[in-house]
VOFI-891898 format. One line per field, with one value per residue (C-alpha): residue number from 1; x, y, z. Coordinates in steps of 0.001 Angstrom, whole numbers, plus 500000, padded with zeros to 6 digits. Layout:
! VOFI-891898
n <- c(NUM, ...)
xx <- c(X, ...)
yy <- c(Y, ...)
zz <- c(Z, ...)
***
This chain:
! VOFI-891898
n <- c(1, 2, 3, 4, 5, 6, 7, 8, 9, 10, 11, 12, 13, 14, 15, 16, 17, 18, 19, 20, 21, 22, 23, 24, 25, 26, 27, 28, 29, 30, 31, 32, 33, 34, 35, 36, 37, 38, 39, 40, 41, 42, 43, 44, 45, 46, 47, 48, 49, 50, 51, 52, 53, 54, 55, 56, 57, 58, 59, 60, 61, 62, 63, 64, 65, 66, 67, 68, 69, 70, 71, 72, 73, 74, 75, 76, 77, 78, 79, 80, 81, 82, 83, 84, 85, 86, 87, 88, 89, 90, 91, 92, 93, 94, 95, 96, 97, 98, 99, 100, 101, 102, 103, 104, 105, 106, 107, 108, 109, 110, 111, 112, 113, 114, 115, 116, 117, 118, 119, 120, 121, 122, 123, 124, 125, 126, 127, 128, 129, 130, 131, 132, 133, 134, 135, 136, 137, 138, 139, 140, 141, 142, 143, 144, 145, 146, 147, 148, 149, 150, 151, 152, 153, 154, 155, 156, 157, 158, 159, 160, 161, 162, 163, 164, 165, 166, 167, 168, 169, 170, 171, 172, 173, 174, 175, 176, 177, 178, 179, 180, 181, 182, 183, 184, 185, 186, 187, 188, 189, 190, 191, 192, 193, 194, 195, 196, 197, 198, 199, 200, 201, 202, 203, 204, 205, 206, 207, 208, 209, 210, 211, 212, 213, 214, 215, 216, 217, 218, 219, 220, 221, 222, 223, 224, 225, 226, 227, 228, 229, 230, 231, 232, 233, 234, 235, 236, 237, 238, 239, 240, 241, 242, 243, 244, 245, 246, 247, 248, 249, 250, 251, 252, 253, 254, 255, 256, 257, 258, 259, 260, 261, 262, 263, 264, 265, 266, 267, 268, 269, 270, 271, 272, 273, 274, 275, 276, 277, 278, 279, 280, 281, 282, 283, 284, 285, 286, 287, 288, 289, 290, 291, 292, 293, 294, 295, 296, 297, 298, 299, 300, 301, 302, 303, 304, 305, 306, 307, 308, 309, 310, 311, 312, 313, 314, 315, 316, 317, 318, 319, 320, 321, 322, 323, 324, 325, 326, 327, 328, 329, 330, 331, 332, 333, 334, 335, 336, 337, 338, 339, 340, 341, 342, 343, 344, 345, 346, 347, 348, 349, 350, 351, 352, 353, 354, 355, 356, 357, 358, 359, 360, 361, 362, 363, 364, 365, 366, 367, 368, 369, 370, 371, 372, 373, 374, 375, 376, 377, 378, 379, 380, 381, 382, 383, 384, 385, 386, 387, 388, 389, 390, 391, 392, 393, 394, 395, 396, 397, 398, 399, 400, 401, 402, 403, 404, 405, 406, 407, 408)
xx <- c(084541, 085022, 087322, 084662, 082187, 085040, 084906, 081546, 080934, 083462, 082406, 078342, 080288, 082045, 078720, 076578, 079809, 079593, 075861, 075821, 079235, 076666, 073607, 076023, 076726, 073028, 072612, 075515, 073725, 070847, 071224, 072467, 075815, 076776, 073924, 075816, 076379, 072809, 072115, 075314, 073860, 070062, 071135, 071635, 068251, 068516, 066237, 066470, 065373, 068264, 065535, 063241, 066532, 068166, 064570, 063337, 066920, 066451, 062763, 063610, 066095, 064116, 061548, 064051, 065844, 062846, 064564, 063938, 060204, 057729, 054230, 053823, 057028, 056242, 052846, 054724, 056537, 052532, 053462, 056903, 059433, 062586, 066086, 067127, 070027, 068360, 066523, 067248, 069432, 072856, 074110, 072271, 073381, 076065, 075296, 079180, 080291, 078886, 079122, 080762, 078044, 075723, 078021, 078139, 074904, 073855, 076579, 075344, 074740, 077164, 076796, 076743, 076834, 075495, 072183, 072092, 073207, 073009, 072009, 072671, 071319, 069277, 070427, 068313, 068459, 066348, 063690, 060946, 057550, 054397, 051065, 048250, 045775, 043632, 042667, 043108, 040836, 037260, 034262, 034594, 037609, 037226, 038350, 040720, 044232, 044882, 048953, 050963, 052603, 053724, 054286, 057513, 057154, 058560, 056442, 054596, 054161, 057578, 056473, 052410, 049349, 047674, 049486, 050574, 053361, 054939, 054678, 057648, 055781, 057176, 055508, 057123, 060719, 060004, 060000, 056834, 056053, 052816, 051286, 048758, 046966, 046605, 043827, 041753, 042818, 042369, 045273, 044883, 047768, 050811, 052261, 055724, 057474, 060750, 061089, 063581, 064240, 065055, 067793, 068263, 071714, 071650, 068964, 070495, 070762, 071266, 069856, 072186, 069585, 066911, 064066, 062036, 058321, 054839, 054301, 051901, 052923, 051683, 051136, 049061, 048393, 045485, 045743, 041829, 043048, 045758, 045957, 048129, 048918, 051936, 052664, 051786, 054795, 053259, 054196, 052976, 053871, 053146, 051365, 052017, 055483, 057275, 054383, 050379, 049261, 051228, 052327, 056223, 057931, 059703, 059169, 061166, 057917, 058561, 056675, 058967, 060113, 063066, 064768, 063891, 064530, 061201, 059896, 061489, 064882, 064308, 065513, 062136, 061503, 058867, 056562, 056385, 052694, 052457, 048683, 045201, 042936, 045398, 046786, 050565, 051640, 053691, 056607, 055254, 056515, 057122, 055059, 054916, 055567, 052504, 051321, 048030, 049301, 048997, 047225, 048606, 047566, 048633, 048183, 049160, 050241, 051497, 055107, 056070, 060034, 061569, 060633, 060552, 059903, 056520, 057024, 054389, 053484, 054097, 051193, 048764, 046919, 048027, 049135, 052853, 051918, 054848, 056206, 052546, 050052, 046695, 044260, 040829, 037876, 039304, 037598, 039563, 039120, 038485, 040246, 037711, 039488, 036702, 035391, 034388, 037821, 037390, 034494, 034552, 034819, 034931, 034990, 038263, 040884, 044883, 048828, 051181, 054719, 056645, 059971, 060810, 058622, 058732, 055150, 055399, 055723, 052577, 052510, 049117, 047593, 045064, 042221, 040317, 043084, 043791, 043523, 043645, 043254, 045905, 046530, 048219, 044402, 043069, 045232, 044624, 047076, 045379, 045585, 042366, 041638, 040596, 038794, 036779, 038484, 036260, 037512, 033758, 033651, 035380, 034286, 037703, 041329, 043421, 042804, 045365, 046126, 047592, 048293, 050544, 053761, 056192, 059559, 061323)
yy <- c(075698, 078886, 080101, 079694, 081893, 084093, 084951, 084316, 087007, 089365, 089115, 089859, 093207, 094128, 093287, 095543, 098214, 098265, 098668, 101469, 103264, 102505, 104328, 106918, 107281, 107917, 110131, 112423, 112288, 113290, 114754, 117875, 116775, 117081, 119332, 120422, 116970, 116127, 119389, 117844, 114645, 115774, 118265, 115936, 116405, 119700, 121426, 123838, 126751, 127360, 128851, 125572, 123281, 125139, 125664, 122204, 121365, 123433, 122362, 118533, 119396, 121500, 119066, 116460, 118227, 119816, 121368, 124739, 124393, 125981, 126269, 129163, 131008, 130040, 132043, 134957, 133897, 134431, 138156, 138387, 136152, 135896, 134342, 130586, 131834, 133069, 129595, 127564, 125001, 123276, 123304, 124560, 123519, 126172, 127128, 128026, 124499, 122929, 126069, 124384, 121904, 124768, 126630, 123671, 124103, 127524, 129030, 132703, 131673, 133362, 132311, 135329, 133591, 130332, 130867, 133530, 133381, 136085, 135354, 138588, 141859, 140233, 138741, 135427, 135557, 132123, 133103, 130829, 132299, 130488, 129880, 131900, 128919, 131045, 132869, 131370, 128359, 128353, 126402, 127076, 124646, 121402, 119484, 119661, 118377, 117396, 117689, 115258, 117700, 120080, 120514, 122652, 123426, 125751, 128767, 128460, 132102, 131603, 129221, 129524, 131375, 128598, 127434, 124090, 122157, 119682, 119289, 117605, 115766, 113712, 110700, 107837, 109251, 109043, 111944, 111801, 114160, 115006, 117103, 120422, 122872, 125343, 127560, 124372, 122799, 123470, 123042, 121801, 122415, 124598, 125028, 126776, 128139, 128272, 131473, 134176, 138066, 139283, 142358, 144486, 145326, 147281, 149344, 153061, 153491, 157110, 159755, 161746, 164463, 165932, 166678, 169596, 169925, 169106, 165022, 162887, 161104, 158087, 158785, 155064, 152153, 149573, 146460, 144345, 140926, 138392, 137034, 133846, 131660, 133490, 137207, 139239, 141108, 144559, 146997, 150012, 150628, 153709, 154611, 157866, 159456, 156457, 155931, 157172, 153714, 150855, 150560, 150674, 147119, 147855, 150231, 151149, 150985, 147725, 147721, 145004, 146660, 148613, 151711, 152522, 155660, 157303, 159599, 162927, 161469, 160857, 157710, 156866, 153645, 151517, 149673, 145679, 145125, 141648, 141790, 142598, 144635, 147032, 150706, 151078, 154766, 156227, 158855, 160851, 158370, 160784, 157976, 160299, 164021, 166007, 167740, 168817, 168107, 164020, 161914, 159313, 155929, 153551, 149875, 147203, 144310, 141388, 140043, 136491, 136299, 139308, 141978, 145833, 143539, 142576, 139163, 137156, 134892, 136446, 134008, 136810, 139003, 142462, 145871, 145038, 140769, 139606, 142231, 143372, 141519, 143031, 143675, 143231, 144683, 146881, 148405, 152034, 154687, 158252, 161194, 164406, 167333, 168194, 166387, 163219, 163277, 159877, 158105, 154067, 152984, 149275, 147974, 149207, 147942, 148405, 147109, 145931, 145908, 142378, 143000, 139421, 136368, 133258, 131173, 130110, 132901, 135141, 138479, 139249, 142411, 143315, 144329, 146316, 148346, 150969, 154907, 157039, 160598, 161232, 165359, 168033, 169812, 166389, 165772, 167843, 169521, 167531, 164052, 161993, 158173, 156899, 154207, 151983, 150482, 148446, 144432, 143852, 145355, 143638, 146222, 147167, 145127, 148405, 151730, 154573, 158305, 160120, 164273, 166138, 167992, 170523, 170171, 173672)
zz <- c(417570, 419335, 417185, 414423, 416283, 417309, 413747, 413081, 415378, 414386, 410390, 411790, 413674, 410454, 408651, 410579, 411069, 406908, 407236, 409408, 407681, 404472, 406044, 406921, 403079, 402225, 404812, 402792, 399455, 400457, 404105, 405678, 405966, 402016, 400844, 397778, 397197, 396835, 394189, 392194, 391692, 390801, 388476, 385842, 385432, 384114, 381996, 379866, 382390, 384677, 387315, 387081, 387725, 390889, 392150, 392138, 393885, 396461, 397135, 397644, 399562, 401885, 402387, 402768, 405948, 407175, 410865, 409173, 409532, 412263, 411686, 413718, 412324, 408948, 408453, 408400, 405344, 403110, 403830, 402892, 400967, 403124, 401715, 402067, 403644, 406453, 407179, 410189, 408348, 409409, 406254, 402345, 398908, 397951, 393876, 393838, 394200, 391098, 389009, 386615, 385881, 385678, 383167, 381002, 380318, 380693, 378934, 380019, 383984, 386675, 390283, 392548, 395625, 397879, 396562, 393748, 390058, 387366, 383612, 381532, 383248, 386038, 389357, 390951, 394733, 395834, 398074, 399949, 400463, 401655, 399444, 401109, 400840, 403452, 400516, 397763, 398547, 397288, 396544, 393088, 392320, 391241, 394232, 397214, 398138, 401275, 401272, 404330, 406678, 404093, 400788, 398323, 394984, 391987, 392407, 389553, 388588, 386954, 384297, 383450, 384692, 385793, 388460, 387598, 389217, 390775, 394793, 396912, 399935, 402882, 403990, 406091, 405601, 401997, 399689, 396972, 394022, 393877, 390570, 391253, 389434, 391865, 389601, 389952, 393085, 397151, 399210, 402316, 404589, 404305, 400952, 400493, 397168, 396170, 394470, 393166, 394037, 390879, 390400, 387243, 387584, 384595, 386008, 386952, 390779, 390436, 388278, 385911, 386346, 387874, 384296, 385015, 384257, 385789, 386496, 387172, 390390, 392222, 395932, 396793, 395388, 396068, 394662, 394471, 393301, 392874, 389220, 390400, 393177, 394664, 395683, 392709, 391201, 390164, 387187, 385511, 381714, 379918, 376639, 374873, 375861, 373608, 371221, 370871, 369874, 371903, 375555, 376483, 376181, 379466, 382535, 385383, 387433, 389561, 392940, 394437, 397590, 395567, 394675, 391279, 389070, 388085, 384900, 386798, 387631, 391243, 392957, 394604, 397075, 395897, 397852, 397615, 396796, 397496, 399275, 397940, 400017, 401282, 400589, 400009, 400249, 397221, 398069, 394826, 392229, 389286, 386313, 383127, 382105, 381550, 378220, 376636, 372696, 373165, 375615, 377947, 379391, 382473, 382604, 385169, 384543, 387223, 385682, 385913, 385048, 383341, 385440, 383618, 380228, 378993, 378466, 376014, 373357, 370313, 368159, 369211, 366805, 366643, 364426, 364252, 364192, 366079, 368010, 369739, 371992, 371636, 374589, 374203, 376104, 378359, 381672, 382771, 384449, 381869, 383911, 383653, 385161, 387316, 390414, 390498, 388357, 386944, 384371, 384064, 380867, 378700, 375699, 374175, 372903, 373445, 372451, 374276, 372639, 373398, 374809, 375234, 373670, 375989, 375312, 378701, 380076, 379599, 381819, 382727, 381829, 384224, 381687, 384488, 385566, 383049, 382922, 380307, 378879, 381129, 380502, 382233, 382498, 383555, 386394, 390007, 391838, 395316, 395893, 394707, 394251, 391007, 391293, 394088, 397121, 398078, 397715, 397303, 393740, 391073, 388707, 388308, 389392, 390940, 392099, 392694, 394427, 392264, 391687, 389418, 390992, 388957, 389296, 388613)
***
């Protein structure tokens, strides 16, 4: 008899030894022990957009092993994105480990590193920023979310404008997905995106030359409102020096915290507008050459996934059908010449030229943002500020310092 609960007792310790050993096992799919292990097994899920698969990865993940998270820290990430790299985690899902999985079905996706991948000229470097709900919450939306502890998500600037999505939640140890709009929702609590620094690699980093002749050049920027839900990516394209009746499919203005080349040649650093309500000083970013035989026009436009391409469903009606987006009813700013420098001005109408067509991906052309009869006598030699700063007015969705310089 007691060698029957001898055993008895040793087959409950080998029971509970296997249940443990077995815990132990979950805890590597999905913990921080195998993180790489975890993205291996969920991307066989993947969809067709290589940034919507490796994004949602990292998101469970994150809210899964959650040690990286500090409310009061945290806040600082509404201002600035900062790398997944530098989060306080024991271990991170490393893309170079399954690139072969990704490869097999991306056929033009390279991983760079841990957490960064390149698919033709542009680089992905996953970012996490957090959603400024502070701000973005009003009475106007149809209801309000109340998220448990915290929520992750896709930033959803890289897919729609409306800011739908799926949310990864924790609640009793249990991870939950939890769908928002957030154009017609209210978050309540923090909200964090997993986003990407994009990289034109095939962007020059230094000019071959120097061009001479008289510029106009951007010396601030003041941005009035946010078209989406996360940190607005801000552009400038030209109309006029490529054609007199369509803006530029792709500009080299890209105010995302980079060096970029601008109109004159000059390797100019470019502020990261990623707030409303605030002036960002320009280092006299050259934006077009200056003539009096043919008029010129600036636009802004907040970019979603191609950055330096205007991206856009090309179903719209337009001079060249598919290949041109038309803007109706635009509100700009007239330059005079002559103090107060600018007139305000709606009604009109512009083109866009598509340089890549992706119906889910509509850049947004701010339709209150653009100004025109742009002329060497129309621009001052002193700095002056078209347009209002005051958040209060909606009137118009940008205003800018500008002059015009001469290069000898």
């Amino acid at each position: 008899m007691k060698r029957l609960s001898l055993i008895f007792a040793l087959a409950m310790v080998l029971i509970v030894s296997y249940f443990f050993v077995w815990c132990g096992k979950g805890k590597m799919v999905s913990g921080p022990e195998n993180p790489t292990k975890v993205l291996a097994d969920y991307i066989e899920k993947l969809y067709d957009d290589p940034l919507r698969t490796v994004g949602e990865v990292y998101a469970k993940y994150l809210i899964e092993n959650d040690e990286w998270y500090d409310e009061s820290e945290c806040k600082e990430l509404i201002k600035a994105p900062e790398s997944i790299k530098n989060l306080y985690l024991e271990k991170f899902p490393d893309l170079r480990d399954i690139e072969d999985i990704l490869k097999s079905k991306y056929k033009d996706l390279q991983v760079v590193d841990a957490t960064s991948f390149r698919i033709g000229r542009y680089v992905y470097k996953l970012e996490i920023e957090m959603y400024d709900n502070v701000h973005k919450n009003n009475k106007s939306k149809l209801k309000s979310i109340k998220l448990d502890g915290f929520g992750i998500m896709v930033d959803p600037d890289l897919f729609n404008d409306c800011g739908m999505g799926y949310t990864f939640v924790k609640k009793d140890d249990k991870v939950k997905v939890l769908p928002v709009t957030l154009s017609k929702y209210n978050i309540l609590g923090p909200l964090f995106f997993v986003t990407y620094r994009v990289e034109d690699t095939a962007e020059l980093k230094k000019p071959a030359s120097v061009h001479k002749g008289t510029y106009l050049v951007l010396t601030g920027i003041f941005l009035k409102e946010d078209h989406e839900s996360g940190s607005p990516e801000v552009e400038l394209y030209v109309q006029g020096n490529f054609s007199s009746l369509v803006y530029n499919k792709e500009t080299n203005f890209k105010f995302d915290g980079g060096d970029h080349i601008d109109a004159a040649g000059y390797e100019r650093a470019f502020p990261d507008v990623n707030k409303t309500g605030i002036w960002y000083p320009c280092s006299n970013i050259a934006i077009c050459r200056l003539t009096d035989d043919f008029e010129q026009k600036i636009i802004y436009v907040e970019d979603d996934k191609y950055p330096g391409r205007f991206a856009h469903d090309d179903n719209d009606s337009g001079i060249y059908d598919d290949y041109v987006r038309k803007v109706d009813i635009l509100k700009g700013y007239y330059l005079l010449g002559y103090s107060p420098y600018f007139s305000g001005y709606e009604g009109v109408e512009s083109y866009m030229l598509i340089s890549h067509n992706n119906p889910d991906n509509n850049d947004d052309v701010d339709q209150r943002s653009e100004v025109s009869h742009i002329l060497k006598s129309t621009v001052p030699t002193t700095e002056v500020m078209i347009g209002n700063d005051s958040i209060y007015d909606k009137t118009y969705g940008i205003c800018y310092r500008i002059k015009k310089v001469t290069y000898d």
